[in-house]
Structure formats: C-alpha cells, structure tokens
C-alpha positions in Angstrom: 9.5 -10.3 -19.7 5.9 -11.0 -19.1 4.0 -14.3 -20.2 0.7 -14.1 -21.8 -1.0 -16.2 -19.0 0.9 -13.0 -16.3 -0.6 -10.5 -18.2 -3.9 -12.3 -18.2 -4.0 -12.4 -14.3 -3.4 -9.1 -14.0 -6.2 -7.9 -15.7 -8.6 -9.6 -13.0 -6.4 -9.0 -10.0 -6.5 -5.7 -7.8 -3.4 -3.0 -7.9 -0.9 -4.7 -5.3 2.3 -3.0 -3.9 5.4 -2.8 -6.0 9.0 -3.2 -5.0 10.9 -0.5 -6.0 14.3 -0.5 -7.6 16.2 -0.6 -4.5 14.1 -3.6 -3.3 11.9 -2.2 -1.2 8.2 -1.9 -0.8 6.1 0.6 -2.1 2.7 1.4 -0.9 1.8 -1.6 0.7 -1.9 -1.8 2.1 -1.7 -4.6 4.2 -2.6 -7.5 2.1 0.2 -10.4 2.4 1.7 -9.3 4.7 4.4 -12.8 4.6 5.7 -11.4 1.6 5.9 -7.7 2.8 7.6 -8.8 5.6 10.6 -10.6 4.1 10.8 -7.6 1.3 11.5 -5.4 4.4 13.5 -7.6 6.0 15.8 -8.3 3.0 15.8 -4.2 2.8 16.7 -3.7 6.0 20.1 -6.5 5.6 21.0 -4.7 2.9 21.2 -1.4 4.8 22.7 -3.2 7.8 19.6 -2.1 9.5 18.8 -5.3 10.8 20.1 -5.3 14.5 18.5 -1.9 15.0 14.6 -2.7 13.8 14.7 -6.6 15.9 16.2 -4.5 18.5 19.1 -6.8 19.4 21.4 -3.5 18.7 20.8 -0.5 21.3 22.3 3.4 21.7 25.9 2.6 22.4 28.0 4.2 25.6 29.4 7.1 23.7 27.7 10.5 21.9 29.3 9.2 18.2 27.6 5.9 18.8 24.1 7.4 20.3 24.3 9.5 17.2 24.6 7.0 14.4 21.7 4.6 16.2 19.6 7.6 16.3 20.6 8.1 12.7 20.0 4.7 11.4 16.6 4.0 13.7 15.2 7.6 11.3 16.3 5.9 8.3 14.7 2.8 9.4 11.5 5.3 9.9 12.0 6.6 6.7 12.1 3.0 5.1 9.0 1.8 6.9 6.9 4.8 5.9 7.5 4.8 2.5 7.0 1.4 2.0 3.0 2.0 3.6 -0.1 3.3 1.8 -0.9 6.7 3.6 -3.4 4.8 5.6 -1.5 2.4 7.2 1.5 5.1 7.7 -1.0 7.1 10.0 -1.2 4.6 11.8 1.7 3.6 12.4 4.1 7.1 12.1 3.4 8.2 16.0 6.2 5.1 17.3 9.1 7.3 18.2 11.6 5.4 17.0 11.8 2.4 13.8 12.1 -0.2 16.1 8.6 0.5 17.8 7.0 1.2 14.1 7.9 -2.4 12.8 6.9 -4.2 16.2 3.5 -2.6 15.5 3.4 -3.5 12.4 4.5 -7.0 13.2 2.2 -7.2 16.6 -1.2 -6.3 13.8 -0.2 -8.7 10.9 1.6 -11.6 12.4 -1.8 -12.4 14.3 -3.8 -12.0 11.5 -1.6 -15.6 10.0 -2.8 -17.3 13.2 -4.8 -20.2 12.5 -7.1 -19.4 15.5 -7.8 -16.0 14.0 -8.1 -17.3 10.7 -11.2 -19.4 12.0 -12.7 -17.3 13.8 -12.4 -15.1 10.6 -14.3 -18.0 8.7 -17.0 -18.2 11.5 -17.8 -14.6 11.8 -18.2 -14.3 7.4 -20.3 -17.4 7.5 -22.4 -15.9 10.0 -22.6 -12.7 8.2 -23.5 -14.6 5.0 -26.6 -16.7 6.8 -27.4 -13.3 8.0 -27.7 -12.0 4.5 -29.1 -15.1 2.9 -32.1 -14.6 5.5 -32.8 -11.2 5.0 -32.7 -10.9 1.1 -35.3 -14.4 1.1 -38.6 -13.3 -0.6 -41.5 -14.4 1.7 -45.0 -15.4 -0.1 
C-alpha cells in the first residue's frame, strides 16, 4: 500500500525500472546502478547462478557437466538481457557467454561510483555551465 507522500514523488520523478514478480529487474537504463546490481545479484542466488556469473564456477571435466554450465551461463544471458532497456542490451548482448555480459556491465557502472570519476564529472558540468552562462550574457 502506497502513502500519499509515495504517490506524490512519483508524480515528479522519471519512469525507473521495475522488479518483476520473480525479483528481477526489468528494463533497467543504467541509472543506480548499486541497487540494480544487488537486484541481480539476489536473482542470480536464487537461481544458484551465482558461481557461474563471478566466475568462480567453470565447464566441468565431463560432457553432462559442460552441458549444464553451458545451460545455466544462457539462462544467466537470458536473465541479464531482460533485465536491460534495449539500449543497453545492444550493447551488451555480443559477450559470448553470461559471465562476460555481467563483467561488462560491472567494468561500465562500477567506475561510474568512483569518487575520482564523480569529480571529474562535477568539473566537466561546471565547465559546461560557465560555458553557457558566457554565451547566453546579453552584451550592451
């Protein structure tokens, strides 16, 4: 159930991604990523995927157990990829197997929590702001 003060906040907040009923992210378009990552990770525990997208779990010695890692690294696939906008599952979709998709994903979004890049995030907008303020000054 809803508060009034939720609904409220929605109304001035954009669309975000939803978690679906199985507890896993739908359409996420890259913003907080902190939160998209745990959602994921929480959905790939309860599939016992875990091992298979940190990569501590590799294709066994037999054909039976090459087969079921090659099974579970497509569902892994499956799960990343429909937890993405379209946009960022382009981009990520040519990895052949799950494991490669998610260290992509993780390799983009963990640096953009960095504190250095967050700086040098708040440098480059404050110089594109001075930039702007200069160029919209009327001049007698």
């Amino acid at each position: 159930m809803s508060s009034s003060s939720d609904s409220d906040d929605s109304k001035h907040k954009k669309k975000a991604f939803k978690i679906g009923y199985k507890g896993i992210a739908l359409r996420w378009d890259g913003e907080d990523w902190i939160f998209y990552e745990q959602s994921m990770i929480n959905a790939f525990e309860k599939s016992l995927l875990d091992e298979i997208v940190l990569g501590t779990k590799t294709e066994g010695d037999t054909e039976e157990e090459n087969n079921d890692f090659k099974k579970k690294q497509a569902k892994v696939k499956i799960l990343i990829q429909g937890s993405l906008s379209m946009r960022l599952a382009k981009q990520v979709m040519s990895k052949k197997t799950g494991t490669a998709m998610w260290r992509e994903l993780c390799s983009i979004y963990d640096g953009k929590t960095n504190s250095a890049t967050k700086v040098q995030k708040v440098y480059r907008l404050n110089g594109e702001l001075r930039h702007k303020q200069i160029h919209t000054r009327e001049y007698p």
